[in-house]
C-alpha positions in Angstrom: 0.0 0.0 0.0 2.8 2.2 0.7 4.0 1.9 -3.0 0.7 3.7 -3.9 0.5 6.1 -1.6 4.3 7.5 -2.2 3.5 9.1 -5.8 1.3 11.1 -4.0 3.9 13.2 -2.0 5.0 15.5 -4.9 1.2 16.2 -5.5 1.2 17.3 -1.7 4.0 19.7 -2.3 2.3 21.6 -5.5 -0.9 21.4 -3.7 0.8 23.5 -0.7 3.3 25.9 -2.8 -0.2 26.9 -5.0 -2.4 27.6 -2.2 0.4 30.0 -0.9 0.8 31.8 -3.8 -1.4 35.2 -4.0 -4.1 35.9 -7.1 -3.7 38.9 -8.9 -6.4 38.6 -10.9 -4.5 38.4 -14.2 -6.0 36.0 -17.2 -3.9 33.1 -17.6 -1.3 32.6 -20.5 -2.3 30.3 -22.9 0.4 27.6 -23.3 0.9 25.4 -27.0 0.2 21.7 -25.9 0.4 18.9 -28.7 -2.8 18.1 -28.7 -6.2 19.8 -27.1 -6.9 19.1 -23.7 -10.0 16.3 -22.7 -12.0 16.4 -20.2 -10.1 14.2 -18.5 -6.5 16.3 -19.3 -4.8 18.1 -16.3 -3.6 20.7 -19.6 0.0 19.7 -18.4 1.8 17.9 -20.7 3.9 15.5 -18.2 0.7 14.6 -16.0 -1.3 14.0 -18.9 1.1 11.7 -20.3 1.6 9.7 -16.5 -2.0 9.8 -16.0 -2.9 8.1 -19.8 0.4 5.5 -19.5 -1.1 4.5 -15.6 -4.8 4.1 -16.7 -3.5 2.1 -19.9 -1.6 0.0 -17.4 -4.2 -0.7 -14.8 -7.2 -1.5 -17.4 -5.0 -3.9 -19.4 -2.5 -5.5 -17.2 -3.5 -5.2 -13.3 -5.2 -7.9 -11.4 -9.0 -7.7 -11.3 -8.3 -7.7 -7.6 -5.9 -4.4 -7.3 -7.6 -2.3 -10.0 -10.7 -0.7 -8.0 -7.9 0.4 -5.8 -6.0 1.8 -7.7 -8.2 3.2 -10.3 -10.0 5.0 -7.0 -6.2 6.2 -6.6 -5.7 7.4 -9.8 -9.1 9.3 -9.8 -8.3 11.0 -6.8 -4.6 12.1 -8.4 -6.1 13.2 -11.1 -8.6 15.2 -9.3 -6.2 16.7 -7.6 -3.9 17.7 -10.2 -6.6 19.6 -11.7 -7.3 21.2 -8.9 -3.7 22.7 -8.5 -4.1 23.2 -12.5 -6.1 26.1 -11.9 -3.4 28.3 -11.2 -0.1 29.4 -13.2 1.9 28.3 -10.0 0.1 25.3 -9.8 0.9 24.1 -13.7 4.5 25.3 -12.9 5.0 23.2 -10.3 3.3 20.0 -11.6 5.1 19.6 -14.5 7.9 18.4 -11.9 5.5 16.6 -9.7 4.1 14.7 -12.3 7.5 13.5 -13.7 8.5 12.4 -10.2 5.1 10.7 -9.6 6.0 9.1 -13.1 9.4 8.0 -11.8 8.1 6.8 -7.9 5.4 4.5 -10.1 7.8 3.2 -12.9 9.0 0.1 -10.9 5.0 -0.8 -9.3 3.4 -0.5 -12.3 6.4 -2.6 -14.5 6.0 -5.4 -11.5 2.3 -5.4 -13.5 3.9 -6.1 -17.1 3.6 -2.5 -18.3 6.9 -2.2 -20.1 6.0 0.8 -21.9 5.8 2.5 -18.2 
């Protein structure tokens, strides 16, 4: 259980840094992604790409007995990440989160069989 929780620690850290910053009120920059965001997209290019690789991994590869678990995990990330998404200081910082959450899960996820992880 500890292995799913620890991917989670980054997201803490963004979560805490945005809700310090201050809003000014200013409209967002519009950043270039590849492709348009879903409804599903966090609109940051390194958490959409963890997010789509983990979900892949769980549907096709995890144990029916793991996957309610951690599909309720990932929905809950995910939720989460857009949450901090809302902000400019909350996309800054989860580009790096989302990497290291990406990292923390590479060796769970390849105990599954998901060698493209």
């Amino acid at each position: 259980m500890t292995k799913l929780i620890r991917p989670l620690f980054p997201l803490a850290l963004v979560l805490a840094l945005g809700a310090c910053q201050k809003q000014d009120g200013a409209v967002p920059a519009k950043t270039d992604t590849a492709a348009a965001p879903t409804a599903d997209s966090i609109g940051v290019a390194e958490c959409d790409d963890y997010l789509k690789r983990y979900e892949a991994c769980v549907a096709s590869k995890v144990p029916d007995s793991v996957k309610g678990t951690l599909k309720q995990s990932l929905d809950q990330t995910r939720a989460a990440w857009k949450s901090a998404a809302a902000t400019d200081a909350g996309k800054q910082g989860l580009a790096m989160a989302c990497k290291q959450a990406y990292d923390a899960s590479k060796a769970s996820m390849q105990q599954y069989g998901c060698s493209d992880f």
